[in-house]
VOGU-3710 file (C-alpha; in Angstrom, 3 decimals, decimal comma):
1> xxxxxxxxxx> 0,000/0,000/0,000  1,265/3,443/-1,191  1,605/6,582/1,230  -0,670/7,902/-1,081  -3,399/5,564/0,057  -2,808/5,362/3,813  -5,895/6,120/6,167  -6,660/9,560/7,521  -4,954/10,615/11,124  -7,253/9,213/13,608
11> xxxxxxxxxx> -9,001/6,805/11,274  -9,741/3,173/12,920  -7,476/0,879/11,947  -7,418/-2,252/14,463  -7,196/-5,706/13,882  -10,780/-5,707/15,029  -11,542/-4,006/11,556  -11,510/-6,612/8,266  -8,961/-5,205/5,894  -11,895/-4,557/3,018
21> xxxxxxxxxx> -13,519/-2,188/5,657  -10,680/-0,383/6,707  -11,156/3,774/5,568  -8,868/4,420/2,153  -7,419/7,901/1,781  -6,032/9,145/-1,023  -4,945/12,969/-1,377  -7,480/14,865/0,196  -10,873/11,908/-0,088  -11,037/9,563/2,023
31> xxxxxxxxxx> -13,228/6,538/0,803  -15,231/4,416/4,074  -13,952/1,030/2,583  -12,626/-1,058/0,098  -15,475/-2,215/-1,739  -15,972/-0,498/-4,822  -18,397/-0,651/-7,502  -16,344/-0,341/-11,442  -18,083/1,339/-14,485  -20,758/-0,628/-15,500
41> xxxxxxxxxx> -22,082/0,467/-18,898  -25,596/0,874/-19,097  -26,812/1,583/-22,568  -29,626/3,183/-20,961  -29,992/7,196/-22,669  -32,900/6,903/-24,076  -33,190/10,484/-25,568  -29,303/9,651/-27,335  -28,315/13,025/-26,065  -25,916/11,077/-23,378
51> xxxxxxxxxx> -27,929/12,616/-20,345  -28,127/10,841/-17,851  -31,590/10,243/-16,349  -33,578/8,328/-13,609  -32,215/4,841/-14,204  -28,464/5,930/-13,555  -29,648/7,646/-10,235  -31,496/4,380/-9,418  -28,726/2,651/-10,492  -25,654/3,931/-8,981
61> xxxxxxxxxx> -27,700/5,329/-5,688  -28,724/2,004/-5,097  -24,909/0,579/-4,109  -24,170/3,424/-2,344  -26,698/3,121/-0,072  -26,127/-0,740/-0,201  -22,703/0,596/1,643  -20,286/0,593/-1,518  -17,184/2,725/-0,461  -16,629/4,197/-3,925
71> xxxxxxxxxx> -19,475/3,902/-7,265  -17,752/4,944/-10,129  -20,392/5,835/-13,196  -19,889/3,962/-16,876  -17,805/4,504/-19,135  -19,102/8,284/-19,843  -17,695/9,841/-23,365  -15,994/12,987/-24,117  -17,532/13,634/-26,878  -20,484/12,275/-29,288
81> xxxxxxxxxx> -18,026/9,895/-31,137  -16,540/8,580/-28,468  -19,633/6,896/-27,190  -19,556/2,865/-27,460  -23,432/3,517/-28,561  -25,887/5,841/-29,036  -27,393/4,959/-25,580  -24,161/5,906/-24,175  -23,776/8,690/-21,811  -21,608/11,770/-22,070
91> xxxxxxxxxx> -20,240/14,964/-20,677  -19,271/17,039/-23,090  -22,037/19,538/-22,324  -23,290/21,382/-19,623  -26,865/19,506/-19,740  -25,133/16,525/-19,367  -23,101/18,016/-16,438  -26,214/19,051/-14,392  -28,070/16,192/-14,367  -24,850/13,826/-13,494
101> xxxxxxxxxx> -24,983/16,388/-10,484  -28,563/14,616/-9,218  -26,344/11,661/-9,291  -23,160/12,723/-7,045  -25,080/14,557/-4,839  -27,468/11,392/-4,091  -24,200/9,335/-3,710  -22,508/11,916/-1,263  -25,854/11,781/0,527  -25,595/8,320/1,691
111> xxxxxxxxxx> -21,410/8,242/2,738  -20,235/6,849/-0,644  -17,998/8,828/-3,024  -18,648/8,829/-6,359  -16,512/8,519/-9,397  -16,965/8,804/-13,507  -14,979/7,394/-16,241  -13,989/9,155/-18,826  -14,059/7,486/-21,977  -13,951/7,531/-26,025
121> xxxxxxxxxx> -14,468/4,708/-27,938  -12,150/5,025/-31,104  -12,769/1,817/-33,323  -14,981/0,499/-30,778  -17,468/3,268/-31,379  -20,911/3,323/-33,073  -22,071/-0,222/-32,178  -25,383/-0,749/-31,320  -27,384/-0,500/-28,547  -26,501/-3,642/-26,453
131> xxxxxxxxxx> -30,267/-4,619/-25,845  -30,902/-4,659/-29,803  -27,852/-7,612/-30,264  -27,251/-6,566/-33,726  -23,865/-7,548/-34,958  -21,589/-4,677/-36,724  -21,449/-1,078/-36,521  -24,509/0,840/-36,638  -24,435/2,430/-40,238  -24,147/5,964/-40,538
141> xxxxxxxxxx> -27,796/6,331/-42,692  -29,194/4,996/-39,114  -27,541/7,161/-36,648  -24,017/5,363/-36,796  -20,894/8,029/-37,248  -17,614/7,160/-38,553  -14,947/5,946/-35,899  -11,629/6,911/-35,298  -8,329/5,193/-33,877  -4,982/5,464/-33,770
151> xxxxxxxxxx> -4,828/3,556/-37,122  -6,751/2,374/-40,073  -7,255/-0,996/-38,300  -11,386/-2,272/-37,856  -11,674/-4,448/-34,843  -13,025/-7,559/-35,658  -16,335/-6,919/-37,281  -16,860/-3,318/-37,328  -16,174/-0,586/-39,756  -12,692/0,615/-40,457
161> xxxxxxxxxx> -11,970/3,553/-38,651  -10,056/6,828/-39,825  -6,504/6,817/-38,348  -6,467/10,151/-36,399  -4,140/12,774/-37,626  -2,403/15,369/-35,220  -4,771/17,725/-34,785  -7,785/14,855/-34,131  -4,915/13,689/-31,491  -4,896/17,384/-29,358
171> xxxxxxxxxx> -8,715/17,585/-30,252  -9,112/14,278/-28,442  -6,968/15,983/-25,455  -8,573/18,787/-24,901  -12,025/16,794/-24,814  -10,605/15,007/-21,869  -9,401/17,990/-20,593  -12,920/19,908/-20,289  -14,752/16,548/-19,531  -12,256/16,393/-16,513
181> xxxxxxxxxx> -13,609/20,436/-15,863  -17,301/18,972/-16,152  -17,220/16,129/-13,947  -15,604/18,690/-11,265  -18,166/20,795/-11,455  -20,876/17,627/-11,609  -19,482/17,048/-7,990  -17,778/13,911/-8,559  -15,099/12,829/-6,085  -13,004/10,878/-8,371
191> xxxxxxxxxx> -11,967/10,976/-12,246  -10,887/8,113/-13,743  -9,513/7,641/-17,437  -10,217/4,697/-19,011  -7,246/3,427/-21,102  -8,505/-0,563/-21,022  -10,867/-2,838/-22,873  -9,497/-2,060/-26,177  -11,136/1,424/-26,304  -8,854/4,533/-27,980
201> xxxxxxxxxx> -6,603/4,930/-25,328  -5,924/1,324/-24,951  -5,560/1,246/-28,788  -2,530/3,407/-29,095  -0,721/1,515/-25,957  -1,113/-1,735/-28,155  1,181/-2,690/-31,093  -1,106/-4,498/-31,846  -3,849/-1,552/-32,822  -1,110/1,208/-32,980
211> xxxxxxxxxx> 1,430/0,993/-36,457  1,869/4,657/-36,548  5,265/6,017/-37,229  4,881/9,151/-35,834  5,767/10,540/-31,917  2,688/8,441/-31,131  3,194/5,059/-32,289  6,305/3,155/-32,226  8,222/2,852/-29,105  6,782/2,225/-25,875
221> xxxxxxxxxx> 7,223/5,732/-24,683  4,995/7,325/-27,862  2,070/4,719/-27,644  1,791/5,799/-23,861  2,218/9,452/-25,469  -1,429/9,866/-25,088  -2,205/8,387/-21,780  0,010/10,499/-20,284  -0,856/13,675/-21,777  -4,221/13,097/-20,765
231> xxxxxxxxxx> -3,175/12,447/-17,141  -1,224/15,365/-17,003  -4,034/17,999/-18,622  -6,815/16,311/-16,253  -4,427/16,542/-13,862  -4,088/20,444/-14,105  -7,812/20,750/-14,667  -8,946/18,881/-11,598  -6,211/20,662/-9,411  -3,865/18,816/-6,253
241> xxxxxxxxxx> -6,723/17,630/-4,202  -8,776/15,099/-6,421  -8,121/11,563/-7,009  -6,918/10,474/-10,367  -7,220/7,030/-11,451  -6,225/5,030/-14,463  -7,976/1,497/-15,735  -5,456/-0,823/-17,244  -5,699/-3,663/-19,435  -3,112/-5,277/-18,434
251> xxxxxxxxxx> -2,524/-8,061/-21,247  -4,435/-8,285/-24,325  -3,811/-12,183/-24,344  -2,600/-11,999/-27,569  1,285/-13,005/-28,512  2,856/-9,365/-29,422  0,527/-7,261/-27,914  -0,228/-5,270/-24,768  1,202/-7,019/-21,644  1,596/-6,863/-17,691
261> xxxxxxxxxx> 5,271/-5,547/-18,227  4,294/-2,262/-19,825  1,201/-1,998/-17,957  3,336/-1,538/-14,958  6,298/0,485/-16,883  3,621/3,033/-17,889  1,250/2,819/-14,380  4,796/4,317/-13,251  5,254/6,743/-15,175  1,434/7,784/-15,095
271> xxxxxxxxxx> 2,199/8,056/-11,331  4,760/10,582/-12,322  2,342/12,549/-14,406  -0,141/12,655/-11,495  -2,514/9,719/-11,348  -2,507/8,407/-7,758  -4,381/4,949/-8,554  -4,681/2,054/-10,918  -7,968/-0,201/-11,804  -6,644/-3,450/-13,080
281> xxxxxxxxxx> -8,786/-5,688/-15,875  -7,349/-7,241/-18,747  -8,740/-7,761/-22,528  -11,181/-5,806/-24,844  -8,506/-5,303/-27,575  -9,617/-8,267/-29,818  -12,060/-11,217/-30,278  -11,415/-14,547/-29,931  -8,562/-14,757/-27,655  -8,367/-17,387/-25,081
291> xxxxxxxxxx> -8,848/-15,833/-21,433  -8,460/-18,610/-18,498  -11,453/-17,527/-16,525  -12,524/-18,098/-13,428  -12,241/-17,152/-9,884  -10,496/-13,782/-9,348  -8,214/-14,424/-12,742  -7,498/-11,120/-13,119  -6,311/-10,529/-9,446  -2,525/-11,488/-9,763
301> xxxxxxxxxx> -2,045/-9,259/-12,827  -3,228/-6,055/-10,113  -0,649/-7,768/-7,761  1,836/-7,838/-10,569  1,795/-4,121/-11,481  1,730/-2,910/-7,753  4,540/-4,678/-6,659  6,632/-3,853/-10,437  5,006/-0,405/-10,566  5,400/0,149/-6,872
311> xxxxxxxxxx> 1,741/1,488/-7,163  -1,585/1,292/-5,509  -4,583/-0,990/-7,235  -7,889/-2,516/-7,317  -9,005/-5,758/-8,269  -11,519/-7,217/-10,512  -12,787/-10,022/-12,248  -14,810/-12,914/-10,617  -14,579/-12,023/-7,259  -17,915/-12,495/-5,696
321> xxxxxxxxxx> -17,598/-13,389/-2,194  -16,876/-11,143/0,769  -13,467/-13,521/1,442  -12,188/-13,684/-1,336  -12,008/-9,794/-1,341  -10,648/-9,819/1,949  -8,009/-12,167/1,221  -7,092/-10,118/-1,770  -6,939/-6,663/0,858  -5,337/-8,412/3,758
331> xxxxxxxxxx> -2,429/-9,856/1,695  -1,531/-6,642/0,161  -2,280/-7,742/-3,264  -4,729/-5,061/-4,057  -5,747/-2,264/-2,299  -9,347/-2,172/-3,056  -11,877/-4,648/-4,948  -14,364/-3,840/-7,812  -17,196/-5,655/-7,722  -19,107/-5,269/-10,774
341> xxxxxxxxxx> -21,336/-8,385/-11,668  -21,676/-9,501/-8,204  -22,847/-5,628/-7,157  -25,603/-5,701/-9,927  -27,314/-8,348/-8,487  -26,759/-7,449/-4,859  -26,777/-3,482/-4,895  -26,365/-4,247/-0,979  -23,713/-6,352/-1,265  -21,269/-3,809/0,798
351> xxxxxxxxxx> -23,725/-4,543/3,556  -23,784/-8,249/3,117  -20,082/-8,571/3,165  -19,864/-6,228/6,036  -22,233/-8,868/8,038  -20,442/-12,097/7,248  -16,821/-9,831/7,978  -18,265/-8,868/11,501  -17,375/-5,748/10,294  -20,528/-3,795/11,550
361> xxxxxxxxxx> -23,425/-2,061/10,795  -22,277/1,665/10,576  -22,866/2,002/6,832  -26,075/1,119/6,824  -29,077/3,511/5,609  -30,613/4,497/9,012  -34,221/3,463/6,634  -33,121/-0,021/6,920  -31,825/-0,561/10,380  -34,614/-2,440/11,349
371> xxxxxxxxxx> -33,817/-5,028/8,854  -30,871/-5,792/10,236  -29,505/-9,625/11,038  -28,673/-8,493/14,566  -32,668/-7,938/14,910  -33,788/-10,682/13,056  -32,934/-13,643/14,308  -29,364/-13,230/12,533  -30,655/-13,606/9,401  -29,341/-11,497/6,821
//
């Protein structure tokens, strides 16, 4: 665990106190435990106009009063072509920024903090809603838009995209960069910048997706070009006090492409720029690759880029019970867990895991005291 990540002065910290309930601080938030609820697309914006609306409240206000430490909000885009969909939600406008404000303050309101990824697409872009399962991009003549990427390369399925020249590249920047302004003003505690699941900023850390010849393709150091100028403009937008996190990929489990060794080399030198913390999945880059599923899988590759990196993490990926996210805290091998699948079908699950931890009852919603186990016969 980092310095940057230690409690607060005066914070509990006993061995009384499970590890995945112990306070979090990072620079000036402190977070009430280490259960954490990851992006979680929706495809829910109904209007298309990327506002969010009742069913994101409902949504994300439902695990933080279920006792979630930290709710980040999906994958949110920077601008209308760097939605996944047309459902997708956005903050590149003001509209967008007010009504994401219902959400934070709802969030603050019952303990949690609250989080949004910031996100663009590239060649992933302009797929369709994920309700309608229609393979392929969404043509243009219905509503589709052409996609970008670091080069002329389609992912598997989908349209080409148009490599991005170097004035696309800074436009892309400085979408992040009053996104990041935005989602400050929105009241969000947290900004994260997704660079994983084979989205645009993924695609120009991959050779695999990234052939340019030019300062950002190549070498290691110019595909993580764009990461890190995005870390260090949000960075200078959102100011000392705000957390800044990064999601990883951290292998695309493909022979030549994005792997665990420069996931860590450039989570270090992301530190450098300013991000304080590191979300750890793997994949998204391309189909058909083999991915050993199954209980936690992804956890050692967090473990691997903290202890390479010398930075703090989360895990995610298959871990549904309260101890196996305990184990995962108490060894050191993440500093936080992401509970994604597990969290929408428990929204409560924060509370469940805090009964089974004998961790307490402090989080809970003083609505639902009475439901308690302690006062019903220790049923949960």
């Amino acid at each position: 665990m980092s310095a940057a990540t230690t409690p607060a002065p005066g914070a509990v910290r006993t061995d009384d106190v499970p590890a995945l309930f112990r306070p979090i601080r990072i620079r000036e938030l402190e977070i009430r435990n280490r259960v954490w609820v990851p992006p979680l697309c929706q495809y829910s914006v109904t209007e298309l106009d990327g506002v969010p609306h009742d069913w994101h409240l409902v949504h994300l206000g439902s695990m933080a009063a279920g006792g979630a430490g930290l709710v980040i909000a999906e994958a949110t885009a920077v601008s209308p072509e760097g939605r996944i969909s047309d459902h997708d939600t956005g903050i590149w406008n003001d509209a967008q920024a007010e009504a994401w404000a219902r959400v934070t303050r709802f969030i603050r309101s019952q303990g949690a903090a609250s989080g949004i990824q910031l996100a663009h697409a590239g060649r992933k872009a302009s797929v369709w809603q994920e309700h309608l399962r229609r393979p392929g991009s969404q043509p243009i003549e219905e509503g589709g838009w052409q996609t970008v990427a670091p080069s002329a390369i389609a992912f598997d399925g989908l349209r080409e995209p148009v490599a991005l020249d170097e004035d696309g590249i800074l436009a892309v920047i400085e979408d992040f960069r009053t996104a990041a302004r935005r989602a400050v003003e929105a009241g969000f505690d947290v900004i994260e910048v997704h660079a994983a699941h084979g989205y645009l900023v993924h695609q120009f850390l991959s050779p695999l997706s990234n052939r340019r010849d030019d300062r950002w393709g190549g070498p290691l150091e110019n595909r993580a070009r764009l990461l890190l100028e995005l870390v260090r403009v949000v960075r200078a937008e959102i100011g000392e006090r705000m957390p800044l996190f990064v999601r990883f990929s951290a292998t695309d489990w493909a022979a030549g492409g994005w792997d665990e060794e420069q996931t860590a080399t450039v989570a270090r030198w992301a530190a450098e720029a300013g991000a304080d913390f590191f979300d750890i999945s793997t994949g998204g880059l391309m189909r058909d690759v083999q991915i050993p599923v199954g209980p936690a899988y992804q956890a050692a590759h967090a473990e691997f880029v903290a202890g390479r990196a010398g930075v703090s993490v989360s895990a995610v990926g298959r871990i549904t019970t309260a101890a196996q996210a305990e184990a995962l805290v108490a060894s050191g091998a993440a500093d936080a867990v992401m509970f994604g699948k597990a969290m929408m079908r428990d929204p409560h699950f924060a509370l469940r895991a805090a009964y089974e931890l004998g961790a307490g009852w402090a989080m809970w919603p003083p609505q639902y005291l009475r439901a308690r186990a302690e006062v019903n016969d220790g049923e949960f």
